[in-house]
C-alpha positions as CSV (number, residue, x, y, z in Angstrom):
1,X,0.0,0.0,0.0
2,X,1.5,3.8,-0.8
3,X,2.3,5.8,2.1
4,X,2.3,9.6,1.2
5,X,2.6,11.8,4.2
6,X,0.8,14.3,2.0
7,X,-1.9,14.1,-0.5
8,X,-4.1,16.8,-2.2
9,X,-7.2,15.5,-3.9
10,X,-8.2,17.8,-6.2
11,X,-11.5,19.1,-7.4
12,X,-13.5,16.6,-6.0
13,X,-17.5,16.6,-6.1
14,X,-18.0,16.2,-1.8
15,X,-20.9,14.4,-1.4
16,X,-21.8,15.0,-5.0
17,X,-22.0,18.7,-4.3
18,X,-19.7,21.4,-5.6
19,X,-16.5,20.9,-6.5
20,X,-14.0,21.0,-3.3
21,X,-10.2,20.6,-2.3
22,X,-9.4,18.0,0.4
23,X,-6.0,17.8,1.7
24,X,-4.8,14.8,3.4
25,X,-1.9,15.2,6.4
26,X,-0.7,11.8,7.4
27,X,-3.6,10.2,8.8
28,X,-6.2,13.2,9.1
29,X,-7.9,15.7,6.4
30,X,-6.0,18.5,7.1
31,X,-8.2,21.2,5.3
32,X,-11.4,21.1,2.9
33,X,-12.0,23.9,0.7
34,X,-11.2,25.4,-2.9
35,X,-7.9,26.7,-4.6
36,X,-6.1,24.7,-1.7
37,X,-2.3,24.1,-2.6
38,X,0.3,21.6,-0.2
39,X,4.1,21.6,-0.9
40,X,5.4,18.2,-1.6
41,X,1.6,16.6,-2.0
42,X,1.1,14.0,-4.1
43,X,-2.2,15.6,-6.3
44,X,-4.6,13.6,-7.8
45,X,-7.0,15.5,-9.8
46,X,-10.7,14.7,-9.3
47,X,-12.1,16.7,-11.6
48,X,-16.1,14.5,-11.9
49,X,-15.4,12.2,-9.1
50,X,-17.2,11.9,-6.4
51,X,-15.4,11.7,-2.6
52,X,-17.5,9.7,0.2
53,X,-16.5,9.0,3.4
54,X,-15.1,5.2,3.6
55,X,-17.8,2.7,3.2
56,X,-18.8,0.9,6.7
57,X,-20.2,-2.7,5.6
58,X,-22.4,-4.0,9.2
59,X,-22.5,-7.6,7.6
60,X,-19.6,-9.3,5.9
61,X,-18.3,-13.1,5.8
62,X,-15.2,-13.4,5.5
63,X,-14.9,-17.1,6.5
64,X,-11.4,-17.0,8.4
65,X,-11.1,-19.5,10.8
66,X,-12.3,-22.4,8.8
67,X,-13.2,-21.9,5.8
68,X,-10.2,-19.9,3.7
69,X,-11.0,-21.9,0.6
70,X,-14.2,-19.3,0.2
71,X,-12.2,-16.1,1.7
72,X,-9.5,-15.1,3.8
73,X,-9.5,-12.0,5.6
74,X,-6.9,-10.5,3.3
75,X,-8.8,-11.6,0.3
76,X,-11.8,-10.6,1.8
77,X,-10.8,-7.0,3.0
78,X,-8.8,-6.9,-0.2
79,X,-12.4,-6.7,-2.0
80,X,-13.5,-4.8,0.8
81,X,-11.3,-1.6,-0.6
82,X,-11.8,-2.3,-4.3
83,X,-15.6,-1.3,-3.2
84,X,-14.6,1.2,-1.5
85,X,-14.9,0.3,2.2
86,X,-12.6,1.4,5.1
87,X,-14.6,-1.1,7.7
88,X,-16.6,-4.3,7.7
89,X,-17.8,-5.8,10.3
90,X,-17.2,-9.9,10.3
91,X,-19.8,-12.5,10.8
92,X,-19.6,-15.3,13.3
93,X,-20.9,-18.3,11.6
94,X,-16.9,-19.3,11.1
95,X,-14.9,-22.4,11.7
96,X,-15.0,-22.4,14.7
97,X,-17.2,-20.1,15.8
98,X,-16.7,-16.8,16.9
99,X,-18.7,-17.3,20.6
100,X,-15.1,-16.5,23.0
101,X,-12.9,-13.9,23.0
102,X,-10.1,-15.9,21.7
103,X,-11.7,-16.2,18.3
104,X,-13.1,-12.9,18.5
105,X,-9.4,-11.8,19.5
106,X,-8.3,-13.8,16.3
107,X,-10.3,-11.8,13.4
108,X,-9.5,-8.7,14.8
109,X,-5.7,-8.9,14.7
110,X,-6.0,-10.9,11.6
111,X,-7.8,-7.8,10.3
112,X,-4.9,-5.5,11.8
113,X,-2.2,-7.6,10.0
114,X,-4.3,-7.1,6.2
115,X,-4.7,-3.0,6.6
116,X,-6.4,-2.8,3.6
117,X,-9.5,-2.3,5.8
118,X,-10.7,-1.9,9.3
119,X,-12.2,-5.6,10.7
120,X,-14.8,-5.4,13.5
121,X,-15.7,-9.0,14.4
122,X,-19.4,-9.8,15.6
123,X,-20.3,-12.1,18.2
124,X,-22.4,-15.0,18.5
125,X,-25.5,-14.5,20.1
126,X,-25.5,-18.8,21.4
127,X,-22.6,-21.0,22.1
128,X,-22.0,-22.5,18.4
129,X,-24.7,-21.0,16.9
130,X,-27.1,-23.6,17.8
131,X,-29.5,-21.8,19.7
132,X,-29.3,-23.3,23.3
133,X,-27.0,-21.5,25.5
134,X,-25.8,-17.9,25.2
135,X,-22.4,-17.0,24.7
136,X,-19.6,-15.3,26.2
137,X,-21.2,-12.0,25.1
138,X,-19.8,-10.2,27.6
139,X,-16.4,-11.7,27.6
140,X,-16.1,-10.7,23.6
141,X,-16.8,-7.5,24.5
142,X,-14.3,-6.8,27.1
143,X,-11.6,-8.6,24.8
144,X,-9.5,-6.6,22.3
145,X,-12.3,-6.6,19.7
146,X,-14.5,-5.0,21.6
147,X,-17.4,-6.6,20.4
148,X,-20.4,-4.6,20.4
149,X,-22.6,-6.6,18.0
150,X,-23.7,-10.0,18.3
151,X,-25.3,-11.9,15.4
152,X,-26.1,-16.0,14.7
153,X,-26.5,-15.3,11.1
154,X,-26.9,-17.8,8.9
155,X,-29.1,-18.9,11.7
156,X,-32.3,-17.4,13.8
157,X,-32.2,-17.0,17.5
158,X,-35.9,-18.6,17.2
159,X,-36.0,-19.0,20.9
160,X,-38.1,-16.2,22.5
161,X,-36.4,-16.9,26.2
162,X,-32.5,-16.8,24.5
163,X,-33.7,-14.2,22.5
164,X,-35.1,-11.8,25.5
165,X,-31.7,-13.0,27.2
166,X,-29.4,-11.7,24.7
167,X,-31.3,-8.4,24.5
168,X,-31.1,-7.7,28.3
169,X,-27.2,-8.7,28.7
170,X,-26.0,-6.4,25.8
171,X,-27.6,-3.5,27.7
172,X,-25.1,-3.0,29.7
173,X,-22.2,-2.0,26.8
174,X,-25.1,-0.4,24.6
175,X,-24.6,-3.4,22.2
176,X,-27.0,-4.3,20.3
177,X,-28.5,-7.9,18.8
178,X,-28.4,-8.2,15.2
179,X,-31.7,-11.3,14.4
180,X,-31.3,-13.2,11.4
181,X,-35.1,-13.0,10.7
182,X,-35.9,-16.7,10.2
183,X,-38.7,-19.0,11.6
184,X,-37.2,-21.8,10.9
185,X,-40.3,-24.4,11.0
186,X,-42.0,-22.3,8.6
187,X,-38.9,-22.3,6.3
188,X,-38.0,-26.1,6.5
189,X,-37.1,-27.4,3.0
190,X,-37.4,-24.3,0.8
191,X,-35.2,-23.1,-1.3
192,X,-37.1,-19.7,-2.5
193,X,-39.2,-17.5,-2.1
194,X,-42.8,-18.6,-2.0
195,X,-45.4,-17.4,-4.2
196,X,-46.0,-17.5,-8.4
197,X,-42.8,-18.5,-9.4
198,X,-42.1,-20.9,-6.6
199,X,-45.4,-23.2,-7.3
200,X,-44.5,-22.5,-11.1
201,X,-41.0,-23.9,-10.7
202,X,-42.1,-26.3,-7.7
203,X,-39.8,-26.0,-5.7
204,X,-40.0,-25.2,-1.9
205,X,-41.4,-21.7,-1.0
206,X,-40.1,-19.5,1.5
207,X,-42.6,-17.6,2.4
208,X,-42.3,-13.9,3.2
209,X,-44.1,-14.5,7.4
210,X,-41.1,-16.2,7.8
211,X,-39.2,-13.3,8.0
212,X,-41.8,-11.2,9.5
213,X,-43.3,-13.4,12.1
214,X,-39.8,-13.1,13.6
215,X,-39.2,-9.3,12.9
216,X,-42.7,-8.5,14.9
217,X,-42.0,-10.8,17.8
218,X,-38.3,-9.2,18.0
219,X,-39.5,-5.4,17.6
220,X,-41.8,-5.9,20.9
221,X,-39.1,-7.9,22.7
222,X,-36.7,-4.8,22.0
223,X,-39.3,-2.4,23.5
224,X,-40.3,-4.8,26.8
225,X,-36.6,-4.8,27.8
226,X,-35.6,-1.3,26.6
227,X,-32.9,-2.7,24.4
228,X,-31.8,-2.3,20.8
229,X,-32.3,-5.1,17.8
230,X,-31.0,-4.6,14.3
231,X,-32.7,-6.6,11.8
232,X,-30.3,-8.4,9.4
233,X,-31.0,-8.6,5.4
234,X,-34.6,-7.4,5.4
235,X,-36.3,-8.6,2.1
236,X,-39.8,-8.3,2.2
237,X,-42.6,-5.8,1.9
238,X,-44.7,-6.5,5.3
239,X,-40.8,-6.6,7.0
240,X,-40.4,-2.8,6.1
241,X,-44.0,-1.6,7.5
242,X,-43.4,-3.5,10.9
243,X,-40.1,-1.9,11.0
244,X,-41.8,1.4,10.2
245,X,-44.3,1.0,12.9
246,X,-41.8,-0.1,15.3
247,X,-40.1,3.5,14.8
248,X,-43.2,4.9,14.8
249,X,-43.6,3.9,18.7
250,X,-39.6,5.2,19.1
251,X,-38.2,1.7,19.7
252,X,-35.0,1.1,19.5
253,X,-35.0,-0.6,15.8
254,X,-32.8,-0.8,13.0
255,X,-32.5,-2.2,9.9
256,X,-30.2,-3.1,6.5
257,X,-30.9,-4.0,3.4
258,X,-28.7,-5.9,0.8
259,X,-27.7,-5.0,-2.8
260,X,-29.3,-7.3,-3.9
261,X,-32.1,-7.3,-2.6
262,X,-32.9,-3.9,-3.7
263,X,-32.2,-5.1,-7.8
264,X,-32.5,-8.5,-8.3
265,X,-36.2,-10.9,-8.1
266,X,-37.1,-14.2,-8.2
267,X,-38.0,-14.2,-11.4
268,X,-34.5,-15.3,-12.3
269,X,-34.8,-18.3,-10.6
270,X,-36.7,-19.5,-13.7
271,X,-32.6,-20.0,-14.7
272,X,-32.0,-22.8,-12.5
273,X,-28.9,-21.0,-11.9
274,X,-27.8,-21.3,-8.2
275,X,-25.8,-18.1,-8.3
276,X,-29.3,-16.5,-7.7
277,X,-29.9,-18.5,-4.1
278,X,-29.4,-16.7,-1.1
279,X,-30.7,-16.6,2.0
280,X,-33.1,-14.4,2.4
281,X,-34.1,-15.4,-1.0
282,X,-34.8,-13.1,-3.6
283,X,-38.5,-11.2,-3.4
284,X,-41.3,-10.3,-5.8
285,X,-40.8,-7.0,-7.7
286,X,-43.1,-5.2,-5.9
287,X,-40.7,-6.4,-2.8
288,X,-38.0,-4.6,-4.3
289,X,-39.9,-1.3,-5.1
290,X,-41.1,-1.7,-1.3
291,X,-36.8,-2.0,-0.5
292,X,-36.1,0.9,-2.3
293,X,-38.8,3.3,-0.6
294,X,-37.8,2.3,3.0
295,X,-34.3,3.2,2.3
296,X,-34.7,6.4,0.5
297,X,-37.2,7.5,3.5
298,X,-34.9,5.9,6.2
299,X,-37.4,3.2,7.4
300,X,-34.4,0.7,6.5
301,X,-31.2,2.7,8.0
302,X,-28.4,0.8,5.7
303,X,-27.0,-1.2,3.2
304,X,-25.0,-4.0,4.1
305,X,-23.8,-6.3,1.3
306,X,-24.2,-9.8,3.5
307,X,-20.6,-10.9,1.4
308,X,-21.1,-14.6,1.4
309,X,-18.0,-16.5,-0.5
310,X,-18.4,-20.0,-1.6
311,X,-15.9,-22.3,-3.9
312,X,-16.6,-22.5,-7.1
313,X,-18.3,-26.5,-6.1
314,X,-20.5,-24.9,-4.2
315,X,-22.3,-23.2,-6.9
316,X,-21.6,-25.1,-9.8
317,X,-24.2,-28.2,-8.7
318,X,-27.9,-28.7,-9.0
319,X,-30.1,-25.9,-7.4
320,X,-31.3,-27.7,-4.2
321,X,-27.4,-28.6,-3.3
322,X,-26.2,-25.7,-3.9
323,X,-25.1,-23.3,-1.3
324,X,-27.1,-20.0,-0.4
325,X,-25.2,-16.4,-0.8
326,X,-23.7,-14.3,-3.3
327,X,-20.3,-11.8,-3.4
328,X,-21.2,-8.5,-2.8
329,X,-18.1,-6.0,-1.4
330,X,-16.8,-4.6,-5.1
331,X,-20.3,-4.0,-7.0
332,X,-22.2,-3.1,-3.6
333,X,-21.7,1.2,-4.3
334,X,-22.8,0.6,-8.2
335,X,-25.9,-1.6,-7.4
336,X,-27.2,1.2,-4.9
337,X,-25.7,3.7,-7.7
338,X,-27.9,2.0,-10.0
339,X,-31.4,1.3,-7.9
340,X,-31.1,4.7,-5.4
341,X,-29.0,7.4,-7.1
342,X,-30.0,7.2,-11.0
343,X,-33.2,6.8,-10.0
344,X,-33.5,10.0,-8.2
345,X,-34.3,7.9,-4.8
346,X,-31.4,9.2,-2.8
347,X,-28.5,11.9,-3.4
348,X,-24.8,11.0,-3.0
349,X,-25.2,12.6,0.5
350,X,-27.7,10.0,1.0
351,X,-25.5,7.5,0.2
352,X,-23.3,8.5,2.4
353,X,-25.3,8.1,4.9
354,X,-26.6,4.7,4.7
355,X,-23.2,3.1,3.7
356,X,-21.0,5.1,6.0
357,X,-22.5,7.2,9.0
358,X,-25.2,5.1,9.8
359,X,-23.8,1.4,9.7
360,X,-21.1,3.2,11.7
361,X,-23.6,4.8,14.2
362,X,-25.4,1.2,14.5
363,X,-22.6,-0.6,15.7
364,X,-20.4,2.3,17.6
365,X,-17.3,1.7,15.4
366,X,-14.7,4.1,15.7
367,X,-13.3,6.7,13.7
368,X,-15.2,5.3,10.8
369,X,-18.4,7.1,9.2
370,X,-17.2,10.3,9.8
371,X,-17.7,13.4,7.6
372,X,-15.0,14.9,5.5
373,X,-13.8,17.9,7.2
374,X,-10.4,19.1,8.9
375,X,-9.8,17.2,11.7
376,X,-11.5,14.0,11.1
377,X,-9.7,10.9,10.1
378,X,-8.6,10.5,6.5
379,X,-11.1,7.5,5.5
380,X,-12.1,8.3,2.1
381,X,-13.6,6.7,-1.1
382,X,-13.4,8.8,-4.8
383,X,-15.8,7.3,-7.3
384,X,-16.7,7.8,-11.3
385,X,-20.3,8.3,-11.6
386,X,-20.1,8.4,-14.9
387,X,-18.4,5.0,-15.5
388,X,-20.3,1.9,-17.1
389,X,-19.3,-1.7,-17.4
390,X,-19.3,-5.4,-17.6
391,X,-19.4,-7.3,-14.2
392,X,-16.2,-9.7,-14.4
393,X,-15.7,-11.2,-11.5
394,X,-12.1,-12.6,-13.1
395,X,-11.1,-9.5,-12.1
396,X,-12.4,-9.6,-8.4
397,X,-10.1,-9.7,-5.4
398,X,-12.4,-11.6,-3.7
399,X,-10.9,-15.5,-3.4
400,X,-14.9,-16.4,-4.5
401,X,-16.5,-15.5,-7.6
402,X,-20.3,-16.3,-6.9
403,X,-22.0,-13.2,-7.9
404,X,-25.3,-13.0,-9.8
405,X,-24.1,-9.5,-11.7
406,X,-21.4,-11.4,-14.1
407,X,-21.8,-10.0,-18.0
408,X,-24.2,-7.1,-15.9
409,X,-23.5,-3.5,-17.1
410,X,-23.5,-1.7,-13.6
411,X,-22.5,2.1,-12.8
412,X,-19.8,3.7,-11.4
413,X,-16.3,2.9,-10.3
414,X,-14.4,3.5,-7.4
415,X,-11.2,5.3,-8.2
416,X,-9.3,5.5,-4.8
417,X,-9.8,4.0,-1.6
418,X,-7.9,6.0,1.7
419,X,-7.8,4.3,5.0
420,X,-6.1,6.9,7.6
421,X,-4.6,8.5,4.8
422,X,-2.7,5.7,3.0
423,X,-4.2,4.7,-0.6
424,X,-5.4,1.2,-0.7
425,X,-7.2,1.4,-3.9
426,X,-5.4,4.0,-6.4
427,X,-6.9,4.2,-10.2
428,X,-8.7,1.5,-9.5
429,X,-6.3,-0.8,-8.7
430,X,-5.6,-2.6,-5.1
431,X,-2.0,-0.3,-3.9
């Protein structure tokens, strides 16, 4: 990665607004204005880009311990900065588990070692993910990491009892439980979602009270024990207006969105193609329109990309074997470029927002999601709006190549990547 003590970016659209001058100082943006000049800087002129504050990513796998044939945390903060992100936060559901603070512990400095981006490990919610016992929650968060969000995703904490449990411990550090909204009787056997194209197809429907059964029960939980619940991957229609009610009362409720989830339907199922199964799995087009209005009104707070590597066997079977998830790190900022900006949904300040400030806010990470001015850490992302292209994922730093966009034309490009001042990303290209 290229050290410059110095660094002038030049003519920069801030937040999409008017052009601006930001000068970088070691690890800090030193000034922010117009007609700026620095001795010795190295310039880069940014005439048309626009300069974001790092990307903050609340729900990333990244697979290390146990699973490095998908991604390692190099390869997997590696794609992190060719999207532009300055922070993910890493799921649990590893090899073994992230439930103690020596795995915790592990991520983290693995993360260090990597700098292309900050790591901030979850926890698990239960011991192993199985939904029995809690886990060292509080332990994780007086480790190194200090772990202030605790997830089984991949998996619902289904149990009301653990459920209330989790929420009650993690008052006391202000952390909050992130539900992977699942009811898992209700979701036994099915591989998408249910409705036209399901019966159509016949396979096994996954039908949208699934998720929302779970979402209701967990928004009232929140407010009985004063506490605060993030809901993972929200994908349906009825998920956003219980969110939005649960605001409406001032609970303590927040909410992300993926990608794809705000582009893609299950429509494309009628491929056979098991790049298109995740979990949650893909909604109705009137889902997606639904997606779209929550996060431009700020019903659903964030984007999170829910990164989910898998080998290339993993994919490349018959659709009920294959594995659920999809890459998502370094197309993330043109998918929401494509669905929110272009389609006058949300501004680039907007953007901002839900990528950066707000995923940061959420989980209390810090010195990320802070605005460009003098002062304030040097975690910055320059992107071409203008920019079209094929999706290749030959080209991805990601060690896993499952994405559903492949051959896609999407928008935009990140140009640089800063983190603390240091390029990781420079002309599009990992430093």
């Amino acid at each position: 990665m290229t050290a410059h003590t110095k660094t002038l970016i030049r003519g920069a659209r801030l937040l999409g607004g008017e052009p601006q001058d930001v000068l970088i100082d070691g690890e800090t943006v030193a000034a922010v204005g117009t007609g700026l000049d620095a001795e010795g800087a190295r310039v880069i002129e940014a005439g048309g880009l626009v300069l974001l504050p790092g990307l903050v990513d609340l729900h990333t796998h990244l697979r290390e311990p146990g699973r490095e044939d998908s991604e390692t945390v190099l390869t997997g903060t590696r794609a992190a900065a060719a999207g532009g992100y300055t922070a993910v936060h890493a799921m649990a559901n590893t090899f073994p588990v992230a439930d103690t603070a020596g795995v915790v512990e592990q991520v983290w400095r693995l993360g260090k070692e990597s700098g292309y981006c900050d790591v901030q490990p979850i926890g698990a919610v239960t011991v192993g993910l199985e939904g029995k016992h809690l886990a060292e929650l509080g332990a994780m968060h007086d480790s190194a990491a200090n772990v202030r969000v605790f997830s089984d995703d991949g998996k619902c904490v289904d149990d009301a009892v653990i459920m209330r449990r989790a929420l009650e411990y993690v008052k006391a550090f202000d952390g909050v439980v992130a539900q992977h909204a699942q009811e898992p009787r209700l979701t036994e056997g099915a591989q998408m979602n249910e409705g036209v194209v399901s019966a159509e197809l016949g396979l096994g429907g996954w039908p949208a009270v699934a998720e929302e059964s779970i979402i209701a029960r967990d928004v009232l939980l929140a407010a009985h024990v004063g506490s605060r619940v993030h809901i993972c991957h929200l994908s349906t229609a009825g998920s956003v207006e219980i969110v939005r009610w649960a605001k409406s009362k001032g609970w303590n409720v927040t909410a992300e969105v993926t990608p794809h989830h705000l582009l893609l339907t299950d429509e494309l199922v009628r491929t056979y193609n098991p790049v298109y199964k995740v979990n949650p799995p893909l909604r109705t087009e009137s889902d997606v329109l639904a997606l779209r209005a929550a996060l431009a009104d700020g019903t659903i707070d964030c984007v999170a990309t829910d990164h989910a590597p898998h080998p290339h066997e993993d994919k490349d079977c018959e659709w009920p074997a294959a594995a659920m998830g999809m890459v998502g790190l370094e197309t993330a900022l043109s998918v929401v470029q494509q669905t929110m900006v272009d389609t006058g949904l949300l501004d680039w300040a907007g953007v901002a927002d839900r990528m950066s400030s707000r995923p940061a806010a959420i989980s209390g990470i810090a010195g990320q999601g802070r605005p460009v001015a003098a002062g304030e850490p040097a975690n910055l992302t320059l992107v071409d709006p203008d920019y079209r292209g094929d999706v290749d994922p030959a080209g991805f730093a990601s060690r896993s190549r499952n994405t559903p966009y492949e051959g896609r034309e999407l928008p935009g490009r990140v140009t640089h990547t800063f983190l603390r001042g240091r390029a990781t990303v420079v002309d599009g290209k990992l430093a």
